[in-house]
N, C-alpha and C positions, 0 to 999 in steps of 0.2 A: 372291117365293116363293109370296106367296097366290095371286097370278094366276093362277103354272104352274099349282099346287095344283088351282085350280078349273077351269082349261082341261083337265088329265087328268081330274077326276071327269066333266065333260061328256062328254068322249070314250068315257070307260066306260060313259056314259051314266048315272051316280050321281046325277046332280042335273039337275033338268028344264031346258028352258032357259028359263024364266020368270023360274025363281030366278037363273040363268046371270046373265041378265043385270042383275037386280037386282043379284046383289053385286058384276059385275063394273061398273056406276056406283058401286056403293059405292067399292069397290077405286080406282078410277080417280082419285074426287074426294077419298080421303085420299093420295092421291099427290102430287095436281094441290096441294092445301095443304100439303104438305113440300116439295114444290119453292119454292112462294112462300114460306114459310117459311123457307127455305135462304137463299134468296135476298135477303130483306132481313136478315137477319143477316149476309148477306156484306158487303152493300151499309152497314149500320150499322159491321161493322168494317173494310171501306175505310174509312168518313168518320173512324172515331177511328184510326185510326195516321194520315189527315195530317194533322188535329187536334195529336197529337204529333211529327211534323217538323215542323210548322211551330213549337209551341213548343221544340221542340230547338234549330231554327234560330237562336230570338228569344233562345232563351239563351247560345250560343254568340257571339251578335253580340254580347252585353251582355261575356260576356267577355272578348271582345278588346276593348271600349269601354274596359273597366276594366282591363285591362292594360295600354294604351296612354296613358290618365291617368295609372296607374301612374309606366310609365317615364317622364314628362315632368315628373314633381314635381307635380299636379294634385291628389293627394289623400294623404294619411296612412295609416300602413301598417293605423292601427286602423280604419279606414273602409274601407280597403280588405280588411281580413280579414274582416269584416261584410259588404259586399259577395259576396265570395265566399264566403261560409259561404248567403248567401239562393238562390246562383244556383247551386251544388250543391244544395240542398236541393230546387230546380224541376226538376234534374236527375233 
């Protein structure tokens, strides 16, 4: 909106174009840093949600690990409720 802003007062001829172009570098270079700025926060929150599938994944395999010990007689139901109370909790 500052651009249009300053491209209409040019045209009015409001503002010389010395300053024109001064603030329209201004203009340009705090853009040009919101866009990279946009950008690696995008890029930061792709890396953390697959940071989080992959431990979704890690914890889901733990529970079928442990349910499947489970049903085979492998472990005691109080190891297994501790078990599952740690891998809800990483949930």
């Amino acid at each position: 909106r500052k651009e249009q802003a300053l491209n209409e007062l040019l045209e009015k001829k409001k503002v010389p174009s010395e300053l024109y172009d001064e603030l329209q570098k201004t203009f340009e270079g705090a853009l040009n840093q919101l866009k990279t700025d946009a950008q690696t926060t995008s890029d930061n929150i792709d890396k953390y949600i697959a940071r989080c599938n992959a431990q979704i994944r890690q914890l889901n395999s733990a529970l079928i690990h442990l349910e499947i010990e489970r049903e085979i007689g492998r472990i005691d139901e109080n190891s297994y409720q501790t078990a599952i109370e740690m891998i809800q909790d990483g949930l």
